[in-house]
N, C-alpha and C positions, 0 to 999 in steps of 0.2 A: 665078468662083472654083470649081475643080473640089471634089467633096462632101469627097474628104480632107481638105482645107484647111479649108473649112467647119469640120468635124467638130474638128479640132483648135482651131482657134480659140475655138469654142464651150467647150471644154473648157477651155483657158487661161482666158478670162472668168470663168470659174465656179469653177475652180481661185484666183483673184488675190480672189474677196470674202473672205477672211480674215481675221478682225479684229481677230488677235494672231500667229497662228503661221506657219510656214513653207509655203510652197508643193510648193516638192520633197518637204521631211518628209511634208506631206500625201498627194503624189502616190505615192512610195515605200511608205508603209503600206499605200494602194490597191493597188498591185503583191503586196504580203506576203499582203494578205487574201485575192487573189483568187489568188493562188498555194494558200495555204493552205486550201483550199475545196474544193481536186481531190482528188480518192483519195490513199491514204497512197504505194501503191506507181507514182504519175505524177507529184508533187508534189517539186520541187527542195527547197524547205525549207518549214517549217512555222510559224506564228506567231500561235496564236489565240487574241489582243490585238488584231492588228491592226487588223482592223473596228473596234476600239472608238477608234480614234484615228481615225477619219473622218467630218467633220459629217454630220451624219442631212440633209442638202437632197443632198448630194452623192448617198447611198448611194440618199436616192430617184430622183434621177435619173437612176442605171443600173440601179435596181429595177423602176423603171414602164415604161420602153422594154420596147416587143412584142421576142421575141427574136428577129426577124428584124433589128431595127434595132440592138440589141444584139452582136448576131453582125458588121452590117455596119459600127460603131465600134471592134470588136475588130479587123476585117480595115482597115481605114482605120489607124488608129494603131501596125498592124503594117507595110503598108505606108512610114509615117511613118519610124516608127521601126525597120525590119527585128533581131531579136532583141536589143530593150532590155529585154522584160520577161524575158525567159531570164537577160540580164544581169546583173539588177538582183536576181531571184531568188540567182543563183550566190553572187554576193556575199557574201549572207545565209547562204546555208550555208555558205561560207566563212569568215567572222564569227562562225556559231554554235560551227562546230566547231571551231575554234581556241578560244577561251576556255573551252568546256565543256574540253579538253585540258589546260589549264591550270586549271581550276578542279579536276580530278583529279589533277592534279600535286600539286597544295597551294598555289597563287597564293592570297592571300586577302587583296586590293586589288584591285579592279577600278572603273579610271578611263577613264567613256565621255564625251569631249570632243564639242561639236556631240551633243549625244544625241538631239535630236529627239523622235522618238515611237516611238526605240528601245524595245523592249521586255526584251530581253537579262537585265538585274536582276529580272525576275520570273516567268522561264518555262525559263533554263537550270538544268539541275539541278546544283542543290548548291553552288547562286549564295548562297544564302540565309546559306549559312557566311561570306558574303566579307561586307567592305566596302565598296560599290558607291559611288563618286562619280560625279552625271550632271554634266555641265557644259552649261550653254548659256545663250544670252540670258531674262533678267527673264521679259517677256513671254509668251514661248514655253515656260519650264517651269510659270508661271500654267496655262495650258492643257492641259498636261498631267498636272500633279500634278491638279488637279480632273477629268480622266476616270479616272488612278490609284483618287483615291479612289471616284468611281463603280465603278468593277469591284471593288475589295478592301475597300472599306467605310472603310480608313483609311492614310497612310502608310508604305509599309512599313518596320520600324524600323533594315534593313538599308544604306537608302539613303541619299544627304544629296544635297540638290541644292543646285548652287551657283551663282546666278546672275552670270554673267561675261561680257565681250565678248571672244572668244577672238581677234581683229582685234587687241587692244590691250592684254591685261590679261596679268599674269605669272600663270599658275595654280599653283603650286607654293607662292606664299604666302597663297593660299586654299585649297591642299590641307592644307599645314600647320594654317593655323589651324581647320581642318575636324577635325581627327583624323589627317592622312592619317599614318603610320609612314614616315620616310624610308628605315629599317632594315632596311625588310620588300620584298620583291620585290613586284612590282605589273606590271597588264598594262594600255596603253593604247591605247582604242579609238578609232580615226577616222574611222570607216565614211561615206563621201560626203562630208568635210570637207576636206582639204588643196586640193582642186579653187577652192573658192571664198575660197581666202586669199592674197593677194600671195606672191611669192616670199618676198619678204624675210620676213615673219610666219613663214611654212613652217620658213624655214632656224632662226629665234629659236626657235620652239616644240620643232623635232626637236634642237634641241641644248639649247635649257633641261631636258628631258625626260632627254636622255644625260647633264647634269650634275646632277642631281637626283637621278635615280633610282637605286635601289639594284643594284649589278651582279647580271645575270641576269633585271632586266626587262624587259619585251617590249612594242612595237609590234606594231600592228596599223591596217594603213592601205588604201585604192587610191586608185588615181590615171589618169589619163590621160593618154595619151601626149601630148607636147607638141605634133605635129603640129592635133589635136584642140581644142587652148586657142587657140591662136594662127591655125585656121583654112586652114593651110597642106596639111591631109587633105582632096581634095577630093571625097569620097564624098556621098553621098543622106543618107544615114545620121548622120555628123558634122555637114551643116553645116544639118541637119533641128535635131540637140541643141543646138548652139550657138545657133541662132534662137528656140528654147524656153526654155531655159535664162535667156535674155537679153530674151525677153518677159514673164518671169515675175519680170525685177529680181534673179535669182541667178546673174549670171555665171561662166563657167569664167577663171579666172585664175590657174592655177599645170599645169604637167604638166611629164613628163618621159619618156625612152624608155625604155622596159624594160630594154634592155641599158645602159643609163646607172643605173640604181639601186643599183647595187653601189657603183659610186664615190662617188655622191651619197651615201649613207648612211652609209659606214665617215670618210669624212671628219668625220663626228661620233661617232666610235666604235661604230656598229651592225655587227654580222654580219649577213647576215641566212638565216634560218633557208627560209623558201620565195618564192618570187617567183613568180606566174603568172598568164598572163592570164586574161580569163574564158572564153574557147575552149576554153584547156587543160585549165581546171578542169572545165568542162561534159562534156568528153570524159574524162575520167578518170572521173567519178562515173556517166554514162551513154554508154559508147560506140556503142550501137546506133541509141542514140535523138537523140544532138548531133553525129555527122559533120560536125566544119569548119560549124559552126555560130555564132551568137554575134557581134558585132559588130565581126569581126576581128581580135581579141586584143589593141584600141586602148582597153580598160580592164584593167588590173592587179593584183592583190590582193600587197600585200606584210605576211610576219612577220618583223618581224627582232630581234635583242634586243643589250642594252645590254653 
């Protein structure tokens, strides 16, 4: 087994002992932290929460590695994965800056489905004005509401979490009975979620959402391309994700093309406001530094509104 392979595997093992919550959630906040650790002015986005959503075995296990071996797991899992953590960063500013947009606007509903170990409700400014609904499984928000209350001392009284299986559940009659205002404009987030839910769930969700929601609310999604789910992309890169993805029990099962989300979308009533991959994104905010970088523009970020 050549050492990158090793290297990853070891890391999936250690990544899968989790005793309640999500693995990608997990993995993804590693991304945030170690993003967010670099200088202000090299650093794609910023999130420092993150680390606190990551078990203390994990963090010592890339704390105690000599930094040579260090160095040579970051060039291993770059290899693996050629610009996932560039990706996976962009996203994130993508995500941040969009809602911070909208929380300036005056949105003041803010509904993050699959919330994971999102931290968005407690570090964008002027979030604190809104009404923050997280959505995600029992389990998984257990784990996180109790590192919440470790960093802030107690619930923030902004938030409401609402344990749901978004696979199955209507969330619009647990937003109701939550508080949510149907009257009121609201923005919803789906940051790393559409990927891992059947078509059909995708299409009930994006259209329960369009008939729900009050005109002028907004979506907030990515996705990947359909070549990517289905396997039919046959890059290093793609079919490195889909093997990881699928060892870790969170498979890709929904994508679509880029130039296919217009249509896709306005069939349930969305406009949508910007669509771009993460290539485009990375190069717009850094051009000197992302030249045609990024994992070939086969991840998406869409806003689109109701």
């Amino acid at each position: 087994m050549k050492q990158s392979e090793k290297t990853m595997q070891n890391y999936e093992e250690l990544m899968k002992k989790r005793h309640a919550g999500s693995v990608t959630a997990e993995g993804v906040a590693l991304i945030r932290a170690t993003e967010s650790a670099k200088p202000e002015g090299e650093r794609i986005c910023y999130d420092p929460y993150a680390v606190r959503f990551i078990r203390p075995e994990i963090l010592a296990h890339f704390r105690d590695m000599p930094p040579e071996q260090q160095e040579a797991n970051r060039a291993a899992y770059d290899r693996e994965f050629p610009g996932q953590r560039n990706s996976i960063a962009s996203r994130v500013r993508f995500f941040d800056d969009t809602v911070r947009k909208k929380i300036s606007e005056g949105i003041r509903q803010v509904v993050i489905l699959g919330a994971g170990y999102d931290s968005r409700a407690y570090r964008i400014e002027g979030i604190r004005q809104a009404r923050v609904f997280e959505i995600d499984r029992a389990e998984l928000q257990e784990v996180k509401k109790a590192t919440v209350v470790q960093i802030f001392g107690s619930l923030p009284p902004h938030v409401t979490f609402l344990p749901l299986d978004l696979a199955t559940s209507n969330i619009f009659t647990a937003l109701i009975g939550a508080g949510f205002d149907r009257t009121q404009k609201a923005i919803f987030v789906m940051e790393g979620l559409l990927y891992y839910l059947p078509p059909p769930r995708v299409r009930d969700l994006l259209g329960e959402t369009a008939r729900e929601a009050e005109p002028g609310s907004s979506i907030l999604f990515d996705y990947h391309d359909q070549s990517v789910v289905d396997g039919t992309h046959t890059s290093a890169i793609t079919q490195n994700i889909r093997r990881h993805v699928a060892a870790v029990g969170e498979p890709f099962l929904f994508g679509m093309p880029k130039e296919g989300a217009e249509a896709f979308l306005s069939g349930f009533g969305y406009r949508i406001i910007r669509n771009v991959s993460n290539r485009e994104f990375l190069e717009s905010l850094f051009p000197e530094k992302f030249p045609g970088t990024g994992t070939k523009g086969l991840l998406s970020f869409c806003h689109a509104e109701v």
